[in-house]
C-alpha positions in Angstrom: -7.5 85.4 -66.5 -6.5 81.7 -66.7 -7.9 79.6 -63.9 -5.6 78.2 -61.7 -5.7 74.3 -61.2 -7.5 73.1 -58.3 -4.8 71.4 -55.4 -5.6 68.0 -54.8 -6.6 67.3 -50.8 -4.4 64.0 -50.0 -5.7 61.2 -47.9 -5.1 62.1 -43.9 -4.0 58.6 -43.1 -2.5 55.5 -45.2 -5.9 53.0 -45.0 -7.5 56.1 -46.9 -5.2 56.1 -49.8 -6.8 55.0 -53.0 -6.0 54.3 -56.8 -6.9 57.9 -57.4 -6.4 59.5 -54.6 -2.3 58.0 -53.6 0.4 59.0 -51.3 3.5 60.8 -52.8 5.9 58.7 -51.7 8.1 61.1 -50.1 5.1 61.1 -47.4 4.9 57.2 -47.3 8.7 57.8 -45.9 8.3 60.7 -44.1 6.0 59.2 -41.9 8.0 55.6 -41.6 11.1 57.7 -40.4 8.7 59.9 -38.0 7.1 56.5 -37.1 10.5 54.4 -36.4 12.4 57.0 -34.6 9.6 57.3 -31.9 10.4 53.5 -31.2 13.1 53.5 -28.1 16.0 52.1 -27.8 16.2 48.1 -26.7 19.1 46.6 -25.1 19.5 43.2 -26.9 22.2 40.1 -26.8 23.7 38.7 -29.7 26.9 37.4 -31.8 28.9 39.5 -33.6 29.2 37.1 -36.8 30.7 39.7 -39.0 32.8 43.2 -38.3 34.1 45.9 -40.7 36.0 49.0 -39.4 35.5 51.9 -41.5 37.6 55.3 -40.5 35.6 56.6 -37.6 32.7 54.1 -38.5 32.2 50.2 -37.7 29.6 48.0 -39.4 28.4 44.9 -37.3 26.2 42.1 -38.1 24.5 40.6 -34.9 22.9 37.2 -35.1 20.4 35.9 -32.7 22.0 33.4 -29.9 19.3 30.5 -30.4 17.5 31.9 -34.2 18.4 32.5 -37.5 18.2 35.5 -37.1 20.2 38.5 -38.1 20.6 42.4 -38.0 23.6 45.0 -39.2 24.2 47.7 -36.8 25.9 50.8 -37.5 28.7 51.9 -34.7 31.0 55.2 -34.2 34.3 54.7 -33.2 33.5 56.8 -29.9 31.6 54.0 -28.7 34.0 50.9 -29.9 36.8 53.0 -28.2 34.7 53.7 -24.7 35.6 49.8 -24.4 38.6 47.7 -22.5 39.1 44.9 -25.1 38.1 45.2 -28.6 34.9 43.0 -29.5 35.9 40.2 -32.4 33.8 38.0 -34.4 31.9 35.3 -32.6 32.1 37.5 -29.2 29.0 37.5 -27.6 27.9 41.0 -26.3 24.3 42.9 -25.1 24.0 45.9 -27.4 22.0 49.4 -26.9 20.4 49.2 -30.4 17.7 52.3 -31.9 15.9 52.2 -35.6 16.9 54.6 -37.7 15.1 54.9 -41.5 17.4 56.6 -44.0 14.9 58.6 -46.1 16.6 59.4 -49.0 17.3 55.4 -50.2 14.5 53.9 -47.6 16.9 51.9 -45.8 16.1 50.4 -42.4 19.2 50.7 -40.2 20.0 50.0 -36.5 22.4 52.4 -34.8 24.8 50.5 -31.9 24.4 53.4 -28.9 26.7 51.5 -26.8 27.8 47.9 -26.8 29.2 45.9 -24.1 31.0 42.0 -24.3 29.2 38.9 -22.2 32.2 38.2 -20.0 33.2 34.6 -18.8 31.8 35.5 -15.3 28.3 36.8 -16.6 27.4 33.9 -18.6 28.9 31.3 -15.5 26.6 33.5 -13.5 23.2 32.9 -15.4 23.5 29.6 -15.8 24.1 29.1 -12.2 20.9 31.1 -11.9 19.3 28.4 -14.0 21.2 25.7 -12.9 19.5 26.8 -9.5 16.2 27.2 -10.5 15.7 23.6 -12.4 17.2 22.1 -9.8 14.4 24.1 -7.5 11.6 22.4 -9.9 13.4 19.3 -9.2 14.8 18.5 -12.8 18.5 17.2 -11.4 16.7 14.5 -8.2 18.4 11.2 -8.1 15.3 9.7 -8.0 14.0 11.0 -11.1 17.3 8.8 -12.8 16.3 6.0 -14.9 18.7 3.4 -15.1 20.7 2.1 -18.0 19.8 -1.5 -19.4 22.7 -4.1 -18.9 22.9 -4.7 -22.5 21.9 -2.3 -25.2 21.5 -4.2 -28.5 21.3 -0.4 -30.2 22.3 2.8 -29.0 21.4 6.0 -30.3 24.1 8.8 -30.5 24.1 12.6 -31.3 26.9 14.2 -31.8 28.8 16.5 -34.5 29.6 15.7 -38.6 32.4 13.3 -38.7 33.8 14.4 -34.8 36.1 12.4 -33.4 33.7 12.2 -30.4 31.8 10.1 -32.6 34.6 7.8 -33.8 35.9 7.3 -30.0 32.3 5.8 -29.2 31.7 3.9 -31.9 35.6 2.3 -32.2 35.7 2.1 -27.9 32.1 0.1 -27.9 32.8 -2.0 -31.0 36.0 -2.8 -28.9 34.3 -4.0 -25.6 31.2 -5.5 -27.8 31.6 -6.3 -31.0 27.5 -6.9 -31.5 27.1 -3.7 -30.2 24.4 -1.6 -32.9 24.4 2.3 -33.6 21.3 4.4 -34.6 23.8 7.8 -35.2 22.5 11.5 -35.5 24.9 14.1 -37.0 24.1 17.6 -35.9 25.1 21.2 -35.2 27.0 20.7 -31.9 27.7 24.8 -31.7 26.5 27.7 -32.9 22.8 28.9 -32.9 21.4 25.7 -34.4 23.0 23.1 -32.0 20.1 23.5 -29.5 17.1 22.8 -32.2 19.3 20.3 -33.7 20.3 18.0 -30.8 16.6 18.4 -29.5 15.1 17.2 -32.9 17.6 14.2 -32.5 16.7 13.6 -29.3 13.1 13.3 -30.2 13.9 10.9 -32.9 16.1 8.9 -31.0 13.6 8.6 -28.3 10.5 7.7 -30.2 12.5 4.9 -31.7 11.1 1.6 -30.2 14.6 0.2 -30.8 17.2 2.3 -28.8 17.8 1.6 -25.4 19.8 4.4 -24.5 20.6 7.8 -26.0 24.3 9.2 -25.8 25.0 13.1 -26.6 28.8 13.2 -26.9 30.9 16.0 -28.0 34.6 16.5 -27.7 34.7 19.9 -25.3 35.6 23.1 -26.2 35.4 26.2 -24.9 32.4 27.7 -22.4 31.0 29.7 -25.6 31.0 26.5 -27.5 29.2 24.5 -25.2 26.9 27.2 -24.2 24.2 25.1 -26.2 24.1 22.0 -23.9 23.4 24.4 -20.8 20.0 25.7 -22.6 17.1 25.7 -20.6 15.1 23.5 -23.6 17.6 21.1 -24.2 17.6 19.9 -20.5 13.8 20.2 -20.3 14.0 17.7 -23.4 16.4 15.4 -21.4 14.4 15.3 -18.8 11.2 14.8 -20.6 12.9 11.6 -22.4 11.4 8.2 -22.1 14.7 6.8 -23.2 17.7 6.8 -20.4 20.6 9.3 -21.8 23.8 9.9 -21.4 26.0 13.2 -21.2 29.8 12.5 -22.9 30.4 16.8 -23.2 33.8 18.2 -23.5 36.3 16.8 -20.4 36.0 15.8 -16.6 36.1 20.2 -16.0 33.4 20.9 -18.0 29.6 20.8 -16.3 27.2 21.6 -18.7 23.5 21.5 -17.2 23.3 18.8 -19.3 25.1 16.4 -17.2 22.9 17.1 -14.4 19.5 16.2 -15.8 21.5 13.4 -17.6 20.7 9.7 -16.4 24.3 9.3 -16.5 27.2 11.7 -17.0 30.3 10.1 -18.6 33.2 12.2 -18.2 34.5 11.8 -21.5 33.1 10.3 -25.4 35.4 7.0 -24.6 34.4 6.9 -20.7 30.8 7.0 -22.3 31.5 3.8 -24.4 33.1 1.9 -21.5 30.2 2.5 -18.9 27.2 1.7 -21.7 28.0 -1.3 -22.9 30.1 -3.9 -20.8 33.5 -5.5 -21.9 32.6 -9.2 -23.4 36.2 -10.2 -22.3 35.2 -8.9 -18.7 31.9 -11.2 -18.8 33.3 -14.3 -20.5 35.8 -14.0 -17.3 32.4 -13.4 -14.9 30.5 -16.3 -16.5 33.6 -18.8 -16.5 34.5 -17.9 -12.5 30.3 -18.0 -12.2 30.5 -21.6 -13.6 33.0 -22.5 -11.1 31.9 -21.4 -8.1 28.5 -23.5 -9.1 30.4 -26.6 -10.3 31.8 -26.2 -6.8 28.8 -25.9 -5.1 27.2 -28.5 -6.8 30.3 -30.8 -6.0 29.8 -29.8 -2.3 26.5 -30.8 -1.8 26.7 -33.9 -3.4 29.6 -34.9 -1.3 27.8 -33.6 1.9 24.6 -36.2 1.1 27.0 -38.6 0.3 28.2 -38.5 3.7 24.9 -38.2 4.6 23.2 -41.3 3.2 26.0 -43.6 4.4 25.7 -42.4 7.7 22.1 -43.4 7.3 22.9 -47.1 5.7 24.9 -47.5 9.2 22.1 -47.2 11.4 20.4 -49.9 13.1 17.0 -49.3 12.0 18.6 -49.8 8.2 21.0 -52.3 8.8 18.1 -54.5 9.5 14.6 -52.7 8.8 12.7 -56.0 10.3 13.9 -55.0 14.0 11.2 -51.8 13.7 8.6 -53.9 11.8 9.1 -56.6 15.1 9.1 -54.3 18.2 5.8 -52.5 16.6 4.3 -56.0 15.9 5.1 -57.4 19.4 3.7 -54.0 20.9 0.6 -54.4 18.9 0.4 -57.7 20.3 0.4 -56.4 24.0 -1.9 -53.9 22.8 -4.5 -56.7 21.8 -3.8 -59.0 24.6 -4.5 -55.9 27.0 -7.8 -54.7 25.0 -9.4 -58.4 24.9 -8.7 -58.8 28.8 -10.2 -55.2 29.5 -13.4 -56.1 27.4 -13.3 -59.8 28.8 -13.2 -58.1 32.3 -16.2 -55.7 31.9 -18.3 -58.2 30.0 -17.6 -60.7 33.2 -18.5 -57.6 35.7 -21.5 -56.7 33.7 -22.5 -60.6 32.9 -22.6 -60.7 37.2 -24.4 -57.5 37.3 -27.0 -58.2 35.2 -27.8 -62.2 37.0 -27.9 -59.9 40.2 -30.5 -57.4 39.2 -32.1 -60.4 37.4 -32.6 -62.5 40.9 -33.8 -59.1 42.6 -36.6 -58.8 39.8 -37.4 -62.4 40.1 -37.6 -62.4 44.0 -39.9 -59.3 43.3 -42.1 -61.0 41.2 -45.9 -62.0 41.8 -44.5 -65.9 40.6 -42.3 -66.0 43.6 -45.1 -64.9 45.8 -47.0 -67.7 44.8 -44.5 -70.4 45.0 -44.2 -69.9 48.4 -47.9 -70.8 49.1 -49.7 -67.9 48.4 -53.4 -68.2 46.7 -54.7 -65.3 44.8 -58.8 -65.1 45.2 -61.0 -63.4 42.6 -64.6 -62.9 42.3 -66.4 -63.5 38.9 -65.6 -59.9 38.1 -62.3 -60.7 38.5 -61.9 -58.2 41.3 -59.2 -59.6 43.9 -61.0 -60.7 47.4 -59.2 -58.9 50.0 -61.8 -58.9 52.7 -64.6 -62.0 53.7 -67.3 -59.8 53.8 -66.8 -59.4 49.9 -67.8 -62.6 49.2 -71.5 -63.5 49.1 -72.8 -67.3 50.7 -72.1 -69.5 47.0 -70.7 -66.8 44.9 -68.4 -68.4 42.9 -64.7 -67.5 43.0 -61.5 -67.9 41.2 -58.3 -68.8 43.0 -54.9 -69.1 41.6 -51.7 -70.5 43.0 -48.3 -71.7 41.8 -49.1 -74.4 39.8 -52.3 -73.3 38.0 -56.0 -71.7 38.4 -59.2 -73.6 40.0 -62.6 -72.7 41.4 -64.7 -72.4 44.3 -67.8 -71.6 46.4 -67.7 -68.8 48.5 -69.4 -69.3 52.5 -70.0 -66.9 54.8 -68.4 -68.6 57.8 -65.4 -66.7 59.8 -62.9 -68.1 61.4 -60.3 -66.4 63.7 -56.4 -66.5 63.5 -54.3 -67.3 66.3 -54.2 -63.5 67.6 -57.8 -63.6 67.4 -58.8 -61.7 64.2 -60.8 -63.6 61.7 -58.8 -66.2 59.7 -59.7 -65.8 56.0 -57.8 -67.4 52.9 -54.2 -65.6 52.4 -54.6 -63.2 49.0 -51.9 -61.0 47.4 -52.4 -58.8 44.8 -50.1 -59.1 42.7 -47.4 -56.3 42.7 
């Protein structure tokens, strides 16, 4: 009996798959398809960039609002038809999408489980939502406004290939300046580039040390079209910029977010060109009517101290300047005259004072004493005799009177005065 061939045991799971040991590939797919169509459906929003209706099938290819990034969806006509307006190319819509693997050719496919359009009123409504919720962060304050320079010697502008926003700001400012310079960025204004492109621009622009103000212009359009300057990056970006910038989108109905971060919104491409740069007829006019009202000014005050200084010539103290110099000179004079007789006066009261207190020291002196007949008596010690019994019988003893000094011979004898007390010679000490 022939022995059967022995049946290979395959690998449980892929990572144990080897050289020798592989997959048939109908397993490989068998398990993607049991894999994939465990995943759950996703509600998703898109553009429809392409559409083919095929009998009771459609066949749609959605692209990613702000990627490059795209997907083909499979439809039946029950769920196209469940819908009030057919969907066209370049409608936005949110789509009910699930996986589906096709195991016989290995195709990944997605089928559309229901679809429904992004109406005018749902996309106004989110970006109110936004427009409420940067403003809540503050992004949109006056305060947070830079202001635009007087006179930018070079402007930077982004705006679309060859537009004919571009032309109106670059013929309008040329117009009102004709030194007026350009640092231009063509980009995507629309579509799912616009936003990276205008930002990347904008980041340029504003790391350039040479632009003094950044204008984003673009000639209107419809809400879908200028869906990109509402983006919540885009006005993060404006409102990140160093560089004041400018919002010229669309016409005075449309309100982007953009013009609300914007330093400035210009209603228009050519209102954006007239309030950057001013109009050098408008300033030649300023600076003429400047110089006359300072030529006139000038002229005024001149006249006024004209009219001052001769009312000055005609004043006395001008007409003859001599007049001041003599009344101060005679009142110096009086000034002296009364000084020397106040000094001559105290000198005089103090020239009698001091002959007073003079006489009064003299008529106090020991001199005066002895001029009037008074004798001073000493002993030999010089001690002053002011009692007889201090003098011994021939001590010697020294008397002095006015005009000089002699000497004498001391007795004992007594003699009385006229009341009766001893007479003795007259003494003073001197005081």
């Amino acid at each position: 009996m022939a022995d059967t061939p022995e049946r290979k045991v395959l690998a449980p799971t892929a990572a144990e798959t080897t050289p020798d040991n592989p997959w048939p590939l109908q397993l490989l797919s068998q398990k993607l398809k049991s894999h994939i169509e465990k995943a759950p459906p996703a509600w998703v929003e898109a553009q429809v960039i392409e559409l083919n209706k095929r009998a009771n099938v459609s066949y749609l290819t959605l692209r990613d609002i702000d990627a490059e990034v795209s997907l083909s969806v499979t439809l039946w006509g029950s769920v196209l038809n469940r819908l009030e307006a057919p969907i066209e190319r370049g409608s936005r819509v949110v789509a009910q999408l699930k996986p589906d693997f096709w195991l016989k050719t290995g195709r990944l496919s997605m089928q559309g489980q229901d679809i429904r359009p992004v109406g005018l009123g749902d996309l106004l409504a989110r970006i109110e939502q936004l427009r409420q919720a940067l403003a809540a962060e503050g992004l949109f304050d006056p305060r947070r406004k830079k202001p635009l320079p007087l006179l930018p010697h070079r402007i930077g502008l982004i705006t679309g290939r060859n537009s004919d926003a571009m032309k109106d700001v670059l013929r309008n400012a040329a117009l009102r300046w004709p030194a007026v310079e350009f640092e231009v960025r063509e980009v995507a204004v629309q579509g799912v580039n616009a936003v990276t492109a205008v930002i990347g621009a904008l980041a340029e622009l504003d790391a350039d040390p040479r632009v003094d103000v950044i204008v984003i212009a673009r000639g209107g359009g419809s809400l879908e079209d200028l869906l990109a300057f509402s983006h919540e990056s885009l006005v993060r970006a404006v409102s990140a910029a160093l560089t004041p910038v400018v919002s010229a989108i669309g016409h005075e109905a449309d309100r982007p977010l953009l013009d609300e971060v914007a330093d400035l919104r210009a209603s228009t491409p050519t209102d954006a060109a007239k309030r950057i740069v001013p109009d050098v007829g408008d300033e030649l006019r300023r600076v003429d009517q400047a110089r006359s009202q300072l030529n006139r000014r000038i002229q005024g005050l001149l006249d006024r101290e004209t009219e001052r200084l001769a009312y000055l010539r005609t004043r006395p103290v001008l007409a003859n300047p001599m007049v001041m110099l003599t009344t101060k000179y005679d009142d110096v004079a009086a000034a002296r005259g009364r000084a020397l007789t106040a000094v001559r006066t105290q000198v005089g009261r103090h020239t009698d004072q001091l002959a007073h207190l003079r006489a009064q020291v003299r008529a106090l002196s020991p001199q005066k004493t002895l001029d009037r007949g008074y004798a001073v008596v000493q002993l030999a010690d010089r001690t002053i005799v002011r009692d007889p019994e201090q003098v011994a019988d021939g001590a010697p003893l020294g008397i002095r009177v006015a005009g000089g000094d002699f000497t004498a011979t001391g007795t004992t004898g007594l003699h009385s005065t006229s009341d009766g007390s001893p007479a003795t010679t007259p003494a003073k000490d001197p005081a």
